[in-house]
C-alpha positions as CSV (number, residue, x, y, z in Angstrom):
1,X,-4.7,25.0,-2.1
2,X,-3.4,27.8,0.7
3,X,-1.2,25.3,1.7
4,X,0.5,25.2,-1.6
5,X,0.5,29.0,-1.9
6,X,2.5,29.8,1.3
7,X,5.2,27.6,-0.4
8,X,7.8,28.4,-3.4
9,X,6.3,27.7,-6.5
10,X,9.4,25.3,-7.3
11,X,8.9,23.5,-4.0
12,X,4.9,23.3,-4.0
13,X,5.1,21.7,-7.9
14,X,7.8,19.6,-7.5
15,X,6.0,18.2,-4.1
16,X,3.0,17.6,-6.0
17,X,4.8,16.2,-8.9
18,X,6.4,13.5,-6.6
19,X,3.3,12.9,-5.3
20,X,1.4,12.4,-8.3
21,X,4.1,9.9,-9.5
22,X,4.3,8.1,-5.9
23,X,0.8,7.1,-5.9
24,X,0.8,6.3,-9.9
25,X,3.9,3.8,-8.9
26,X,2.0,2.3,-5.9
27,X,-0.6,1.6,-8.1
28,X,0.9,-0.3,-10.2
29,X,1.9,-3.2,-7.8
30,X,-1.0,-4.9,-8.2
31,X,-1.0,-4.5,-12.4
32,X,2.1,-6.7,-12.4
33,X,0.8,-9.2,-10.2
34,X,-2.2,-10.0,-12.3
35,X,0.3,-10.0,-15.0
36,X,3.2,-12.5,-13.5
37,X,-0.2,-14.9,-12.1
38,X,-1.1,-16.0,-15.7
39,X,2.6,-17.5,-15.7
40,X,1.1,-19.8,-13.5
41,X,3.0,-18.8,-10.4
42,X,1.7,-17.9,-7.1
43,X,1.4,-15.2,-4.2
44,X,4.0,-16.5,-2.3
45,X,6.5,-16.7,-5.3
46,X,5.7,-13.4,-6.7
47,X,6.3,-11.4,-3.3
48,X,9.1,-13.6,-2.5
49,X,10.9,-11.9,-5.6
50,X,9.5,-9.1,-5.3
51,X,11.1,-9.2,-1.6
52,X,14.5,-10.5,-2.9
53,X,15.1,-7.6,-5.0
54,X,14.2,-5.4,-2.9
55,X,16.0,-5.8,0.2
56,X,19.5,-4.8,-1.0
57,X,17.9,-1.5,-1.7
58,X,16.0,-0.9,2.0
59,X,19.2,-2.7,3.4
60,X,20.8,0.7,1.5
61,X,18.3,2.8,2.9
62,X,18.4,1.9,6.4
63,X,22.3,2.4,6.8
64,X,21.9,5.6,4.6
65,X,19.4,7.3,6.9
66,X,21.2,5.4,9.6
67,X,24.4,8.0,8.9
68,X,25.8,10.2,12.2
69,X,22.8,8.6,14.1
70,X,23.1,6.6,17.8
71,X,23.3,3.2,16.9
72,X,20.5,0.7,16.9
73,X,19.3,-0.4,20.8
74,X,17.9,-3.8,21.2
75,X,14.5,-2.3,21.6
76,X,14.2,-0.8,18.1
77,X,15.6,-3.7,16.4
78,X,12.9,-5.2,17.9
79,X,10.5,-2.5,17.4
80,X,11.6,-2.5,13.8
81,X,11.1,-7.1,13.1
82,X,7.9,-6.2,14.9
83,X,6.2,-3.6,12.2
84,X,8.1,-4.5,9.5
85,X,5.9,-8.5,10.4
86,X,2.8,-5.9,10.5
87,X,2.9,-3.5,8.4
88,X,4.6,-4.9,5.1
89,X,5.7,-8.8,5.9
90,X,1.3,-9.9,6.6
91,X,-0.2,-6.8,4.5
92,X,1.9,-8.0,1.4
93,X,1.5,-11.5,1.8
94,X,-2.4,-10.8,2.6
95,X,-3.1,-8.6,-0.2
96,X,-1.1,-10.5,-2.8
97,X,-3.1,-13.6,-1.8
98,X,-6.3,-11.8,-2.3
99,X,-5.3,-10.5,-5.5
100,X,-5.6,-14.4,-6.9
101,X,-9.4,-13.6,-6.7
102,X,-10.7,-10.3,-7.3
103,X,-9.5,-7.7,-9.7
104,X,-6.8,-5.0,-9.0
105,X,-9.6,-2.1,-9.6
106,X,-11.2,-3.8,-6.4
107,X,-8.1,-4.1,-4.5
108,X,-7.7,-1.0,-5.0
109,X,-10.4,0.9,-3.9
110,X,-10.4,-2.0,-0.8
111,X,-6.8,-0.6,0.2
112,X,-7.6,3.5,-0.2
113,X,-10.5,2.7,3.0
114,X,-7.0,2.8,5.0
115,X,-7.1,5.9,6.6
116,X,-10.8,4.8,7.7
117,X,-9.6,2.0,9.4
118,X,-6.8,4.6,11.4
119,X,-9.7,6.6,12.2
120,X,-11.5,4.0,13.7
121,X,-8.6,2.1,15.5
122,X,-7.3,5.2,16.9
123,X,-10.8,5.3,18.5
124,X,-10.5,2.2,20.3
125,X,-6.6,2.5,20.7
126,X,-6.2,6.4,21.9
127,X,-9.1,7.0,22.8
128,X,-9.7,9.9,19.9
129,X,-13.0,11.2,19.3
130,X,-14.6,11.1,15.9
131,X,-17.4,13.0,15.0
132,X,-20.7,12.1,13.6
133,X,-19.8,13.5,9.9
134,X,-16.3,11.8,9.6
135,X,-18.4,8.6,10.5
136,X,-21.2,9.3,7.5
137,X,-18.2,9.9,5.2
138,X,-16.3,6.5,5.9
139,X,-20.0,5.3,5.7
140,X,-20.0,6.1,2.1
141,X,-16.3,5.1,1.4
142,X,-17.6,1.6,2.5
143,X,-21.1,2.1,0.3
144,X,-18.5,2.4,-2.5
145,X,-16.6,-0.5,-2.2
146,X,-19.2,-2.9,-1.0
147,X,-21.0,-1.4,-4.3
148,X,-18.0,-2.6,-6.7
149,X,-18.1,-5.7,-4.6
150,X,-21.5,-6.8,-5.0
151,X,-21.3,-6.5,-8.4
152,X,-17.8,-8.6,-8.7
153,X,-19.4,-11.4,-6.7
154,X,-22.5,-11.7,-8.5
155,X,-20.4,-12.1,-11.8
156,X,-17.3,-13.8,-10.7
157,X,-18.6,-16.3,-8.2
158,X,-18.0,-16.5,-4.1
159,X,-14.2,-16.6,-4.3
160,X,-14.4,-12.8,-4.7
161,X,-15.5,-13.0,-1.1
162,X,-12.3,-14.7,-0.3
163,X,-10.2,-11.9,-2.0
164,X,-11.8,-9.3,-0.9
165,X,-11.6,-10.3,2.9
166,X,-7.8,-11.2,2.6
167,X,-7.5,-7.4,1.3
168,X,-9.0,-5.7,4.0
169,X,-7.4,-7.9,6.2
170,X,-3.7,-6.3,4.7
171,X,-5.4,-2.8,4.9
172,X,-6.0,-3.1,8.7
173,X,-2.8,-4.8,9.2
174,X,-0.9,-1.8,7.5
175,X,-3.4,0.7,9.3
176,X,-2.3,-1.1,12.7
177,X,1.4,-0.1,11.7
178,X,0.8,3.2,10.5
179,X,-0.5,3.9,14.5
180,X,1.7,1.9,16.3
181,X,5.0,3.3,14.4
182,X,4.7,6.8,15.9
183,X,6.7,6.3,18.7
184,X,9.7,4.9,16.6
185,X,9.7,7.5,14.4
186,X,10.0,9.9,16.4
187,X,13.2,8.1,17.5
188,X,14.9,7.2,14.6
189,X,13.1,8.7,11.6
190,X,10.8,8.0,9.0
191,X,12.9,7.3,6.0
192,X,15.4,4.9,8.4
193,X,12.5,2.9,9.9
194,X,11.0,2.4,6.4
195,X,14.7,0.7,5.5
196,X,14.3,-0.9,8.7
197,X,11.0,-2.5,8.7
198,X,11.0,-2.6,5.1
199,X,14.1,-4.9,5.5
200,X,12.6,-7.3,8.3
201,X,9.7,-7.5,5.9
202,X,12.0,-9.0,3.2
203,X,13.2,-11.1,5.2
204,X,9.8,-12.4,7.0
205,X,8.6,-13.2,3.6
206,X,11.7,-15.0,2.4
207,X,11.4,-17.2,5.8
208,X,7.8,-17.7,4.6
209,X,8.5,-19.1,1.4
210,X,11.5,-21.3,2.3
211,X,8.7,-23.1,4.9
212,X,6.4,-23.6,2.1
213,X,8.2,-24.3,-1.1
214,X,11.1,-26.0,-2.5
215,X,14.1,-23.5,-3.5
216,X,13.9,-24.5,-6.6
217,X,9.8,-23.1,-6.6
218,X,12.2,-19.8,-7.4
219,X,13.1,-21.0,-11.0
220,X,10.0,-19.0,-12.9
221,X,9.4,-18.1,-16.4
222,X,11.7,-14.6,-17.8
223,X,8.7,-12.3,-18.1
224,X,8.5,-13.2,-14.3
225,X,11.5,-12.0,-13.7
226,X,11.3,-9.0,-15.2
227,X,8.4,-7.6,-14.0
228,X,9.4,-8.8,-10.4
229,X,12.5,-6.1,-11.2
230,X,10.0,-3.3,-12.4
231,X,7.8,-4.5,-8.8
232,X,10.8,-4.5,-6.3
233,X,12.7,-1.1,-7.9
234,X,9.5,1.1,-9.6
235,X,6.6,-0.2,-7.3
236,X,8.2,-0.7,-4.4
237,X,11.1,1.2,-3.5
238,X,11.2,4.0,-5.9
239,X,7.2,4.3,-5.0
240,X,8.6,5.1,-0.9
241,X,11.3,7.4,-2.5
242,X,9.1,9.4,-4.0
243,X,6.2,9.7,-1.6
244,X,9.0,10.3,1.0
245,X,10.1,13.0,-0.8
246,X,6.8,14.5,-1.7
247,X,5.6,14.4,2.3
248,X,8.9,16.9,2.7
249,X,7.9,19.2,0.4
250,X,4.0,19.8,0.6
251,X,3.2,17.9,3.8
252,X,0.9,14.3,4.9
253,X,-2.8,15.9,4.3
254,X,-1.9,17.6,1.2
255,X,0.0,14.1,-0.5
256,X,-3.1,11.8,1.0
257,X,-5.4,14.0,-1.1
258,X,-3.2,13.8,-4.2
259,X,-3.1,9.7,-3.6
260,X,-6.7,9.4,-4.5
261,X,-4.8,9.3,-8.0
262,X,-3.7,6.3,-7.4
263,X,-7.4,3.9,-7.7
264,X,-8.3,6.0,-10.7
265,X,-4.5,4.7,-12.1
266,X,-5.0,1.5,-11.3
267,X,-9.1,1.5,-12.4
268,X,-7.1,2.9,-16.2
269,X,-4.5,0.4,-16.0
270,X,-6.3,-2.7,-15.2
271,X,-9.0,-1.9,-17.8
272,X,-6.3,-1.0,-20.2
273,X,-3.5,-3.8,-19.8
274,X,-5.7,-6.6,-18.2
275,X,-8.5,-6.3,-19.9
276,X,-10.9,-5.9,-17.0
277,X,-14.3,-4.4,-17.3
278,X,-15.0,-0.4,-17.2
279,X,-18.7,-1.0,-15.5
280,X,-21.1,1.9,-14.1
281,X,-20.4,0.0,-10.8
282,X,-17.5,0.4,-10.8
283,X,-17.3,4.2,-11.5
284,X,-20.2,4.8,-9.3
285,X,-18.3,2.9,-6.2
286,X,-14.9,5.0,-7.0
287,X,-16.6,7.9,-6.7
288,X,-18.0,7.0,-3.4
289,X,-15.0,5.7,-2.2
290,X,-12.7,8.5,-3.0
291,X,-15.4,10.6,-2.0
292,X,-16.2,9.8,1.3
293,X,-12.6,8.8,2.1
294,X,-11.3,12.3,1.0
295,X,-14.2,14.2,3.2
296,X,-12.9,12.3,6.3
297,X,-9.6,12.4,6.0
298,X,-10.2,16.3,5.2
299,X,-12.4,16.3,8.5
300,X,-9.9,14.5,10.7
């Protein structure tokens, strides 16, 4: 907590505050999917609404942040289509497809192994070395998971294996963005290339579901509806808002150690509003998970 100590008081709390409710907001994503797929729609509907209501707000964003900035070259409009197809367009479309077939505590804890996968891409992509402790810490991370997993497929039947793949498959998709987007930050900002790639994204995903369905697969039941709202503006947009605003204030390491609150959120909500099982398993795995994530992100 030194980090927090050289800053204001005000600042450090309120950064930490913002934090706190950035990651709780994330987590709730996959809470309102569960809850829109026993109205019997799907992935692709779901994060095509989700991605409707949403872009009018990162459209906002972008020409917000955009403001007394050089204009948009070719090259980072293409820069931008291209990670907002990689890190939000494929991870959402991947994760919400797994979330069909395991439960949102195990999507969860799948999705906090990201900053493993950065450390290990970065290996093969910079050329970074990691040591042999930050490699025995995403060890256990995985020890975790595959824990919570073993016991999910032995009780739920082999389509867990299905879920859980298409999850980690949106996990390295969004850690290949998070390394690949440093350049283009640099260049036009983090909060503008969030609207920017967050836009493309929408609109990827809207492309997806006009190839697949009929328009009129958009006609879903009210409570769909609403909670697509409470996805798009709370989960979604907000959620970026706020862990924008909470990186300002108390910095990356010190709002990716706070995030760890967001498994233990959704763990709470799913066993409180869906009705999934609280298992030794499961609280066994979190630990690991959070554990070994935490000591090699620390580490790094």
């Amino acid at each position: 907590m030194s980090f927090v100590t050289s800053l204001p008081r005000r600042t450090a709390w309120t950064g930490i505050a913002l934090a706190v409710a950035g990651a709780m907001a994330f987590s709730g994503k996959a809470i309102l999917a569960k809850l829109m797929y026993r109205h019997g729609v799907d992935a692709v509907t779901v994060v095509a609404w989700r991605m409707l209501m949403s872009l009018p707000l990162f459209a906002l964003m972008a020409i917000w942040a955009g403001r007394g900035k050089p204009p948009l070259t070719r090259q980072d409009v293409i820069a931008s289509a291209g990670l907002g197809f990689c890190g939000y367009y494929a991870s959402s479309m991947l994760d919400f497809y797994g979330l069909m077939y395991i439960s949102a505590s195990l999507e969860r804890l799948i999705l906090y192994l990201g900053p493993t996968l950065v450390m290990g891409l970065s290996v093969v992509w910079f050329k970074r070395p990691v040591r042999r402790r930050q490699w025995a810490a995403a060890a256990l991370s995985y020890t975790g998971a595959m824990a919570v997993f073993g016991h999910e497929l032995g009780h739920q039947g082999p389509q867990v294996a299905l879920g859980a793949a298409l999850v980690f498959a949106s996990a390295v998709t969004y850690a290949i963005y998070q390394l690949a987007c440093g350049e283009v930050v640099k260049r036009l900002g983090s909060l503008r290339l969030t609207g920017l790639a967050s836009s493309a994204a929408c609109v990827w995903c809207l492309l997806h579901f006009v190839l697949v369905k009929p328009l009129g697969a958009l006609v879903v039941p009210t409570p769909v509806l609403a909670l697509s709202a409470l996805n798009a503006v709370a989960c979604t947009v907000v959620a970026v808002l706020l862990v924008m605003m909470a990186i300002e204030r108390i910095g990356p390491t010190l709002n990716a150690q706070i995030s760890m609150i967001g498994p233990i959120s959704t763990i709470g909500l799913g066993v409180w509003v869906l009705d999934e099982p609280f298992t030794p398993w499961l609280l066994l795995g979190t630990a690991l998970v959070l554990t070994g994530v935490t000591l090699a992100t620390r580490w790094r």
